[in-house]
C-alpha positions in Angstrom: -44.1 -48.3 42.2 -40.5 -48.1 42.4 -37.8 -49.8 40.9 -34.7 -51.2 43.1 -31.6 -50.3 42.0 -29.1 -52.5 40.7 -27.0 -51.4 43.6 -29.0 -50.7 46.5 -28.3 -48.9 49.7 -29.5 -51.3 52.3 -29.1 -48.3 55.0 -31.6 -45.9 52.8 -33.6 -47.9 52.5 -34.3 -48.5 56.5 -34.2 -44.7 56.5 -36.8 -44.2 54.4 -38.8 -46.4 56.1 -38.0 -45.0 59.8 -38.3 -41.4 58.1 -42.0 -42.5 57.2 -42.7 -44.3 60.7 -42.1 -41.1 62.0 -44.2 -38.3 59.7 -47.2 -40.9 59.6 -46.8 -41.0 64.2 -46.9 -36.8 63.7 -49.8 -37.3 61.4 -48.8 -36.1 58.0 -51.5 -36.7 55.6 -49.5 -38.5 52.8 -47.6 -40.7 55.1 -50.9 -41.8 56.8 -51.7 -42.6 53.0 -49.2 -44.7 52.5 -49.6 -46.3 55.6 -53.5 -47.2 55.4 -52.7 -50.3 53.6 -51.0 -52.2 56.4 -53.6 -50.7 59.6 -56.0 -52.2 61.0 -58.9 -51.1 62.5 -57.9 -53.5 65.6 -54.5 -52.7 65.3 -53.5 -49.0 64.2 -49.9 -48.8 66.0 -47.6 -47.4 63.5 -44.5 -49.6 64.3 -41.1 -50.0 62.1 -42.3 -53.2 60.9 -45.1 -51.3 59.0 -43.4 -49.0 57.6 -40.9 -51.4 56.0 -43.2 -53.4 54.7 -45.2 -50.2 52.9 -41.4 -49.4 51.9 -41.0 -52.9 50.9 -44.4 -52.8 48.5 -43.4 -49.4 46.8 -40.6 -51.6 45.6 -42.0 -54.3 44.4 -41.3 -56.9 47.4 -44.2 -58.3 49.3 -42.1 -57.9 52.5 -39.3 -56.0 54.2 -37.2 -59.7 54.5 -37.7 -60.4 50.8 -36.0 -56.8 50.0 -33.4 -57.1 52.3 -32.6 -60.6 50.8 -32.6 -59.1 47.3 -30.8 -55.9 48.6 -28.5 -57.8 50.1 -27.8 -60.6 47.1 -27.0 -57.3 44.8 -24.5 -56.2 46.8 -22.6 -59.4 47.6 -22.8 -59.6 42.9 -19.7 -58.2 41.4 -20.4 -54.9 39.8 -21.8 -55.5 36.3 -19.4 -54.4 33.5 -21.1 -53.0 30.9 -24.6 -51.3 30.8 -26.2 -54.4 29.0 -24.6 -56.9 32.1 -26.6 -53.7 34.0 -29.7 -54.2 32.5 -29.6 -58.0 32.4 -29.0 -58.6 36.1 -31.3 -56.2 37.0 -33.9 -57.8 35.2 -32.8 -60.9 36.9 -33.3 -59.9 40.0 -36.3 -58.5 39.4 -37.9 -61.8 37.9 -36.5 -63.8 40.5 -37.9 -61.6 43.2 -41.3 -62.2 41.5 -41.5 -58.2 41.6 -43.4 -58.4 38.2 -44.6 -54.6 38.0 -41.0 -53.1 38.9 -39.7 -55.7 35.9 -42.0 -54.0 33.6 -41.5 -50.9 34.7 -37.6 -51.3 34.4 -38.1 -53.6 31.0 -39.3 -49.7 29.4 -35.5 -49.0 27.9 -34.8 -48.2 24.2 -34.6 -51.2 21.8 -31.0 -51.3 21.3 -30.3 -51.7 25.0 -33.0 -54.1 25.7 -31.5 -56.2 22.3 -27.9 -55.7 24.3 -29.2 -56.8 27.2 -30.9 -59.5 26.0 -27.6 -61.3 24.2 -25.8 -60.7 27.7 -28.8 -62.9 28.8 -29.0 -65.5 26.5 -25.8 -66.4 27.9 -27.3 -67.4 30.8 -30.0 -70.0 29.6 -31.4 -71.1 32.5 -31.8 -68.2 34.6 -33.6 -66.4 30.7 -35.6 -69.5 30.6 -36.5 -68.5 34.3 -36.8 -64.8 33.9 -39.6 -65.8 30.6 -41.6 -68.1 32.9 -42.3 -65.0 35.3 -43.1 -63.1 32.3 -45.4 -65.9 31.2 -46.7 -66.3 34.5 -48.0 -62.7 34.7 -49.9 -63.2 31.5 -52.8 -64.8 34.0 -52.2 -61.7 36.4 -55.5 -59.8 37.7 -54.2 -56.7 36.8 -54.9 -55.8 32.6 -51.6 -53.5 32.7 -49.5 -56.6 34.3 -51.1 -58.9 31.0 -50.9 -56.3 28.7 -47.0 -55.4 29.8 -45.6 -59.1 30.4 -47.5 -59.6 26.6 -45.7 -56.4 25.4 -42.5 -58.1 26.4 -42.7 -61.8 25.7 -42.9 -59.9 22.3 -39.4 -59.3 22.7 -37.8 -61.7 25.1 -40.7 -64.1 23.9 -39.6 -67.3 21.8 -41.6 -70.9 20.5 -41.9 -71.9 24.2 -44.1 -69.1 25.2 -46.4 -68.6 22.2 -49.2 -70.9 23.5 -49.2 -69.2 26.8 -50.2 -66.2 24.7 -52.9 -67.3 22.6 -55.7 -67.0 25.1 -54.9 -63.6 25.9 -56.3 -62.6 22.2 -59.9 -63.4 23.9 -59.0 -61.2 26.7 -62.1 -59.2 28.2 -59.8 -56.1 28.0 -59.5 -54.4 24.3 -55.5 -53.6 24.6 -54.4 -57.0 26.1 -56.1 -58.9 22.8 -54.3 -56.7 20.6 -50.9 -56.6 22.6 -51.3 -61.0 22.2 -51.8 -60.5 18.1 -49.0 -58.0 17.5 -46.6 -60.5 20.4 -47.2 -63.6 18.2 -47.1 -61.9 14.6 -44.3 -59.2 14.5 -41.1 -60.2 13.0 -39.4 -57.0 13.5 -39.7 -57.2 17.6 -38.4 -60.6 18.5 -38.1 -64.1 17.5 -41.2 -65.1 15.7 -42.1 -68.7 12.9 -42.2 -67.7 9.7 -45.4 -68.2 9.1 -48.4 -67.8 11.4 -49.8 -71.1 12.9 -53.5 -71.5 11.0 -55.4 -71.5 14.4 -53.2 -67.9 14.9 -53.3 -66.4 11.9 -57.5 -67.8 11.7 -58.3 -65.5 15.1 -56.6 -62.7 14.1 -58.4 -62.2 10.7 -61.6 -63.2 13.1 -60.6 -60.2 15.1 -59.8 -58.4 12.0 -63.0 -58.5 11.0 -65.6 -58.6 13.8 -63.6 -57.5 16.9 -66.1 -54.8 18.7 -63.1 -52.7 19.4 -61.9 -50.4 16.3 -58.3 -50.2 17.9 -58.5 -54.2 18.3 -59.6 -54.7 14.1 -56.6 -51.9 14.1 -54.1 -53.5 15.2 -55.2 -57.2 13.9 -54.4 -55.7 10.5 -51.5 -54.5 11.3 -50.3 -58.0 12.7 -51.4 -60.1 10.1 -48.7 -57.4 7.9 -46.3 -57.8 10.6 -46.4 -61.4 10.0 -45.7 -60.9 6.8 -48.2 -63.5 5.3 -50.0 -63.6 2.3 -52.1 -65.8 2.9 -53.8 -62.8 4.4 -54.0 -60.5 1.4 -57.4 -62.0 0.5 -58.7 -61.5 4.0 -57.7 -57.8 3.8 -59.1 -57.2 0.5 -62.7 -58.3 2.0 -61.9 -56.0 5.0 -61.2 -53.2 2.9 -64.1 -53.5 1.2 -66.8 -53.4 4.3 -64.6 -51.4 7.2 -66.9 -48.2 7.6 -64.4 -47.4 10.7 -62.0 -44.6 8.3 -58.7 -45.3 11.1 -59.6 -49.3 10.9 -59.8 -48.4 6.8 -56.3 -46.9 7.0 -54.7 -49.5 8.8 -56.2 -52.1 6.7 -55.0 -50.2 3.1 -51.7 -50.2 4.9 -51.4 -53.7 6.0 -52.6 -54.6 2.6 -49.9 -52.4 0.7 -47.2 -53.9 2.6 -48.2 -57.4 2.0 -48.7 -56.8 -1.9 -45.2 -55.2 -1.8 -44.1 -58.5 -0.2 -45.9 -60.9 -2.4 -43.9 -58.6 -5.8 -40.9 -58.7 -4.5 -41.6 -62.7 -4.4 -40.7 -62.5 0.0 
């Protein structure tokens, strides 16, 4: 999967697609590949239209109209000024396209910019409220790397409107999308979080904590209920020291617990 740019050449792109038309009618291998997706066995013509749509999906677009609309929006938008104005209105686009893989994908910058990026957006509440509800949307997607991304960055961009939406996910049938949920609704230092764990939170984390089949799951659960900074959890974590027989869930847990005892002496 690609990712559009913020400033897209409209005539590339139709290149690309003709130059793939072209290798998949002389029968290269990879271009036939590419192509499979949108053949039929009733209809195996290898028209233009094809190949702009398979040009289209690489990008994220479920058609060639919606990525020359997109392509075509981006140009017509003043050049961003700054790297952050960049970022944000490519993340924009990218949520208002629905292209939710190319988001994530192009969501994978280093802190400080996304936390740039993020103020430049904040200045725009209606169209961050938007760009959250397509992250909170892909929460339900089929795919476990869509959950486990859009949770990764509802961390982040996440606020009180979208915790709910992640609470189921910390039943999710897949071991790293349960864990991504607890650390997204617990850690302080990645984006806007309460204070203090809700109760029916901070009670299926120490649940997971403590019985999760996954040792990376109980891993992590420890180190979220740290993140959250709670002592209400020290308890919980003494227990849990006491009976893990996993040694990496035992280190995670000593280290969860040291930070919280820290806390609790320094009276935070």
């Amino acid at each position: 999967m690609n990712c559009l740019p913020a400033r897209p050449n409209l005539e590339r792109l139709r290149r690309e697609a003709r130059a793939l038309q072209r290798a998949a009618g002389a029968g290269d291998p990879a271009a036939l590949g590419r192509m499979r997706a949108v053949l039929t066995p009733a209809d195996a013509s290898i028209t233009l239209a094809k190949a702009q749509t398979v040009v289209a999906r690489s990008y994220g677009f479920p058609g060639w109209p919606k990525l020359k609309a997109e392509a075509e929006r981006r140009l017509a938008t003043p050049v961003p000024a700054t790297d952050a104005e960049q970022l944000a209105e490519t993340w924009f686009a990218l949520a208002e396209a629905g292209a939710l893989p190319a988001l994530t994908r192009a969501l994978q910058v280093g802190k400080r910019r996304i936390e740039a990026a993020q103020a430049v957006m904040r200045r725009r509440p209606s169209r961050y409220r938007s760009f959250q509800a397509t992250l909170v949307g892909g929460l339900g997607a089929r795919q476990d790397r869509t959950r486990f991304e859009c949770a990764h960055a509802l961390d982040i961009f996440g606020d009180i409107s979208t915790r709910a939406p992640l609470v189921p996910l910390m039943d999710d049938a897949i071991p790293r999308v349960r864990w991504m949920a607890m650390h997204a609704l617990s850690c302080h230092a990645c984006g806007e979080k309460p204070y203090a764990l809700e109760a029916d939170i901070r009670a299926r984390i120490v649940e997971a904590a403590a019985t999760d089949p996954s040792p990376h799951v109980r891993r992590h659960a420890a180190g979220a209920l740290a993140a959250a900074g709670d002592p209400v959890a020290l308890p919980v974590l003494r227990a849990l020291k006491a009976k893990e027989r996993d040694p990496n869930v035992s280190r995670s847990v000593a280290w969860a617990l040291s930070v919280l005892e820290r806390a609790a002496a320094a009276g935070l």
